[in-house]
C-alpha positions as CSV (number, residue, x, y, z in Angstrom):
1,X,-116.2,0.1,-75.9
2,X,-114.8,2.9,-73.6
3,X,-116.8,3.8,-70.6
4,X,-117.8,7.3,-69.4
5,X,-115.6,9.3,-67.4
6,X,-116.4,8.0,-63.4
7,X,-118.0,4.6,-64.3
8,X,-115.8,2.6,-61.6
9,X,-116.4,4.7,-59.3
10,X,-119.1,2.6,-57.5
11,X,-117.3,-0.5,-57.3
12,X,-114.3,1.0,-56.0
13,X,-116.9,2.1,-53.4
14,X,-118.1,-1.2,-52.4
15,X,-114.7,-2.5,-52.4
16,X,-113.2,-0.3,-49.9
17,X,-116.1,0.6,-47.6
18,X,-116.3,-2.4,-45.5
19,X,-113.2,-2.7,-44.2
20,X,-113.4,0.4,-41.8
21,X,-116.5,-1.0,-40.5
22,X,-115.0,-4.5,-39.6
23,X,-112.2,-2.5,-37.9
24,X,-114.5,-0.8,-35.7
25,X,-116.0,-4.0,-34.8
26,X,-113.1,-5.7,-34.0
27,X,-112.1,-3.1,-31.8
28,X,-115.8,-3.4,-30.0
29,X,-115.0,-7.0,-29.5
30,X,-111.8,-6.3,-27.7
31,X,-113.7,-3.7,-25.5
32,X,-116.2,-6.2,-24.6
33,X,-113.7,-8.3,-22.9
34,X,-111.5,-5.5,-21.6
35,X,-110.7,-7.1,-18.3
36,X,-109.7,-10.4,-19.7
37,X,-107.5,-8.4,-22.1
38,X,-105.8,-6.2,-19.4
39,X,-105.2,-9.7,-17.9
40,X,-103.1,-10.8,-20.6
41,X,-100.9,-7.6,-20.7
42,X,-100.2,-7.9,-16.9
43,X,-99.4,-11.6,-17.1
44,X,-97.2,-10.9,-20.2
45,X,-95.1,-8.6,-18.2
46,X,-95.1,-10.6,-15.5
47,X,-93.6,-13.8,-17.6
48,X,-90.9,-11.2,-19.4
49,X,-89.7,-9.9,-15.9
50,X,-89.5,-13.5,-14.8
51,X,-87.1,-14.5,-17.7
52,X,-85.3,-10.8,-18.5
53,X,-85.7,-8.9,-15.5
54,X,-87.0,-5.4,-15.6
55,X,-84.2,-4.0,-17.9
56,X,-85.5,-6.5,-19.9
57,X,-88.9,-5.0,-20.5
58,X,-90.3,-3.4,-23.2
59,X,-93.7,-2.1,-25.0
60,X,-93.6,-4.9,-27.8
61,X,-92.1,-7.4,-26.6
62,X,-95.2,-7.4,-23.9
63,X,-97.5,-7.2,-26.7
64,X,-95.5,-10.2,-28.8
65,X,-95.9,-12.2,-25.3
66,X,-99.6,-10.9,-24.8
67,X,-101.1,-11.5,-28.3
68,X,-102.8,-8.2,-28.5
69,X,-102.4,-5.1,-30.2
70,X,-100.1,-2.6,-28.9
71,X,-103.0,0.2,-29.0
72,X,-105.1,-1.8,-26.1
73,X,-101.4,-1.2,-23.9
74,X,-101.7,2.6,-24.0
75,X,-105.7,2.5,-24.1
76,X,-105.8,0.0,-21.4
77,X,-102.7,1.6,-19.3
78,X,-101.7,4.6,-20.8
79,X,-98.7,2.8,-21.8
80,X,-95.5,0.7,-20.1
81,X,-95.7,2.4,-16.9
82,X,-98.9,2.9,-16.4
83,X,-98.7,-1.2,-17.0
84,X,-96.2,-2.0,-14.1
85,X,-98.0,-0.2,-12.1
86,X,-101.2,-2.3,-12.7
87,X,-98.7,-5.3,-12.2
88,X,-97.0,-4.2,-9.4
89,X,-100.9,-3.9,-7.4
90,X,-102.4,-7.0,-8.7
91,X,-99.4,-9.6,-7.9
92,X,-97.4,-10.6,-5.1
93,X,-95.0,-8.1,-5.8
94,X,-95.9,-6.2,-2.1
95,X,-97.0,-8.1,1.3
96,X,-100.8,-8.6,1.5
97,X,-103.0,-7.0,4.5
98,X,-102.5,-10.4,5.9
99,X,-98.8,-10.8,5.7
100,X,-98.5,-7.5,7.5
101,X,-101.3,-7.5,10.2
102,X,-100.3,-11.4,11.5
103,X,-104.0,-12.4,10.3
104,X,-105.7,-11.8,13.8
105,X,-107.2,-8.2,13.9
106,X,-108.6,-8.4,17.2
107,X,-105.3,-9.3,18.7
108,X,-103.2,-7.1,17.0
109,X,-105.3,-4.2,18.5
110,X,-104.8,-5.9,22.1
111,X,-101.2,-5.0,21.2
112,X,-99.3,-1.7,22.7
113,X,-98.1,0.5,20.2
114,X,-94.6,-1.0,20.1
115,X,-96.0,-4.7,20.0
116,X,-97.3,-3.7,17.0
117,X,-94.5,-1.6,15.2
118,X,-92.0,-4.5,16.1
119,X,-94.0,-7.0,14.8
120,X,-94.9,-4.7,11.4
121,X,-91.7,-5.3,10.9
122,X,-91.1,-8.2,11.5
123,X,-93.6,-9.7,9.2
124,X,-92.4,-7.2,6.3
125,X,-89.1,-8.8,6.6
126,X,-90.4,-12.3,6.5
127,X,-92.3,-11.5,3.7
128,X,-89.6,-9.4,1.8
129,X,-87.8,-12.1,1.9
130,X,-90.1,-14.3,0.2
131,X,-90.1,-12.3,-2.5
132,X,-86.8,-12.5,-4.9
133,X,-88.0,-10.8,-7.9
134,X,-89.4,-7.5,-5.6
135,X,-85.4,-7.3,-4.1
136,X,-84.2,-7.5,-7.3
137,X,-86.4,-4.7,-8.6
138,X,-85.2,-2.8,-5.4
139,X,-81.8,-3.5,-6.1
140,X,-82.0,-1.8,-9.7
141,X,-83.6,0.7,-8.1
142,X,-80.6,1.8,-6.3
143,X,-78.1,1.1,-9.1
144,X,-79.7,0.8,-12.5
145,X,-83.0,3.2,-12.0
146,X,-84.9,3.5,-15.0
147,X,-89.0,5.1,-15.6
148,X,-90.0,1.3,-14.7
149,X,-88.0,1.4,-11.5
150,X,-89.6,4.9,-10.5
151,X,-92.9,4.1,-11.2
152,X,-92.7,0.8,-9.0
153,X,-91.3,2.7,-6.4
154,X,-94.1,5.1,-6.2
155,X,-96.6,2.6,-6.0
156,X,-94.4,1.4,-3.1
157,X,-94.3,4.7,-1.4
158,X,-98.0,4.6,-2.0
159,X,-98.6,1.2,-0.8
160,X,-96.6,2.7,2.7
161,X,-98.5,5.5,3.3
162,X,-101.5,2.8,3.5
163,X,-100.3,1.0,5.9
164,X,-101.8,3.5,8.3
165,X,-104.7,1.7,8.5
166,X,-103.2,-0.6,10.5
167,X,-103.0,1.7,13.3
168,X,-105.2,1.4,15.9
169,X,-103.2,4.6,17.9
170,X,-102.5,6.6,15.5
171,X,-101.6,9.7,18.0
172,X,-98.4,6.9,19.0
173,X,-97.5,6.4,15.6
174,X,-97.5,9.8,15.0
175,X,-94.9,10.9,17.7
176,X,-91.5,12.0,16.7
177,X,-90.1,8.6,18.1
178,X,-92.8,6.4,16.5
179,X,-92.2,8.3,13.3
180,X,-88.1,8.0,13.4
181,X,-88.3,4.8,14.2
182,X,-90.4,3.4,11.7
183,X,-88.0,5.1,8.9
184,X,-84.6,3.7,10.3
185,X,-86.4,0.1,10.8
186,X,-88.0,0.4,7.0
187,X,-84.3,1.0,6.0
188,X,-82.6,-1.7,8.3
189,X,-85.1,-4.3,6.8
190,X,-84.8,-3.2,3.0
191,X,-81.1,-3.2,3.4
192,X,-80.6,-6.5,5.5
193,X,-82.7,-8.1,3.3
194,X,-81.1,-6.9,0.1
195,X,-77.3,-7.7,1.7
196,X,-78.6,-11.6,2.0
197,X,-78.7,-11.9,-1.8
198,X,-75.1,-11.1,-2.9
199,X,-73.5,-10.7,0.7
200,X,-75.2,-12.4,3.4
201,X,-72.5,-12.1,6.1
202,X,-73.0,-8.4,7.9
203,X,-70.8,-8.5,11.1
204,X,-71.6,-11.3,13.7
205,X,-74.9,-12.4,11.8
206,X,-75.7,-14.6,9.1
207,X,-78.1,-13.1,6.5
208,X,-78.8,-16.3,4.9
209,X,-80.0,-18.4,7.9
210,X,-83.3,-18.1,10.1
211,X,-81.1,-17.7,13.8
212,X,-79.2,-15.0,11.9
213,X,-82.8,-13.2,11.2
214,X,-84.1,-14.2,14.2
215,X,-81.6,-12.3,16.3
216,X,-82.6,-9.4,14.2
217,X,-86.1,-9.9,15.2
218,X,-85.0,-9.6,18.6
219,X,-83.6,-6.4,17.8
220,X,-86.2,-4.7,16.0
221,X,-88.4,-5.8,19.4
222,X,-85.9,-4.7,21.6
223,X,-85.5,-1.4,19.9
224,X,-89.0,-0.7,19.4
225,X,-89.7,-1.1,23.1
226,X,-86.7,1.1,24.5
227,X,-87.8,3.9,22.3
228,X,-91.4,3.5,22.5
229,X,-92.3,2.7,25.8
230,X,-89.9,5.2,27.4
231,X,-91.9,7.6,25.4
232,X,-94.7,6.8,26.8
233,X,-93.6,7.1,30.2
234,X,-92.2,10.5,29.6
């Protein structure tokens, strides 16, 4: 028998119409566990940069590594950048608070002004150097930048400009000495510490050994006092 015109209409109906509806909840489950999801994203890039290196990173091979769908990347992050960013804040890809300050607050603000800019630096040299994978970001940096590279510099730059916190003068720090200072040492120590992967001897010292650093300690101290303490006699 042939059917009227618009008979299968209604099954095709209750075929199809579930199927948006189990899309939305899935997405609603994902929500619901947003953190543990953004988790998973960061440590996926994390474990590609470990084994690739940044030029080495992409938007789906992180979502391969993460198991999740490349929409949460750009709804979570706003997309690749916006995840090495997140990265580059919530590992040990910068020196913590504690690594920087020494650990003891109260006798860090005993400290003069120089006292505490030598050993700032000090510490972020240590600490730079305990940290392979962020000089070999700053080495791409300088010779294979990319929008990854950028980004991870400006949270850098950002994570700087923090550092103000630390100061417990900041009328010293702000001088034209202090400020000098603090660029050419942030360059001295980015540089000496880069050198000492592919080229560790730089005139009399040895990058790759702790009396070669710790004469460079001594400078930074010695420095720091001749320019800052003068200043403050003037």
């Amino acid at each position: 028998m042939l059917r009227a015109p618009g008979v299968n209409r209604v099954p095709e109906k209750t075929v199809t119409g579930p199927a948006p509806a189990r899309k939305k909840q899935k997405k609603k489950a994902w929500r619901r566990d947003r953190a543990g999801k953004e988790q998973k994203l960061i440590a996926a890039f994390d474990r590609i940069l470990q084994r690739h290196g940044i030029q080495g990173i992409g938007v789906n091979e992180v979502v391969k590594e993460a198991g999740v769908g490349k929409w949460l990347l750009y709804e979570y992050f706003g997309g690749l950048q916006g995840l090495a960013a997140a990265w580059a804040r919530n590992t040990d890809f910068l020196p913590t608070d504690e690594e920087i300050g020494g650990g003891d607050a109260e006798a860090y603000a005993r400290q003069s002004t120089a006292e505490q800019l030598a050993g700032n630096y000090q510490r972020f040299a240590r600490a730079l150097r305990r940290r392979p994978r962020t000089l070999e970001i700053l080495a791409n940096e300088l010779t294979q930048p990319t929008a990854l590279t950028r980004t991870l510099e400006s949270v850098r730059s950002e994570y700087g400009r923090g550092l103000t916190r630390f100061f417990t003068r900041p009328e010293e720090y702000a001088s034209d000495e202090a400020v000098a200072l603090q660029v050419l040492l942030y360059a001295a120590v980015n540089y000496l510490a880069l050198r000492a992967r592919t080229s560790p001897r730089y005139l009399h010292l040895e990058l790759d050994s702790e009396e070669g650093w710790a004469a460079i300690d001594h400078m930074i101290e010695l420095v720091a006092h001749r320019v800052l303490d003068e200043d403050a006699d003037r």
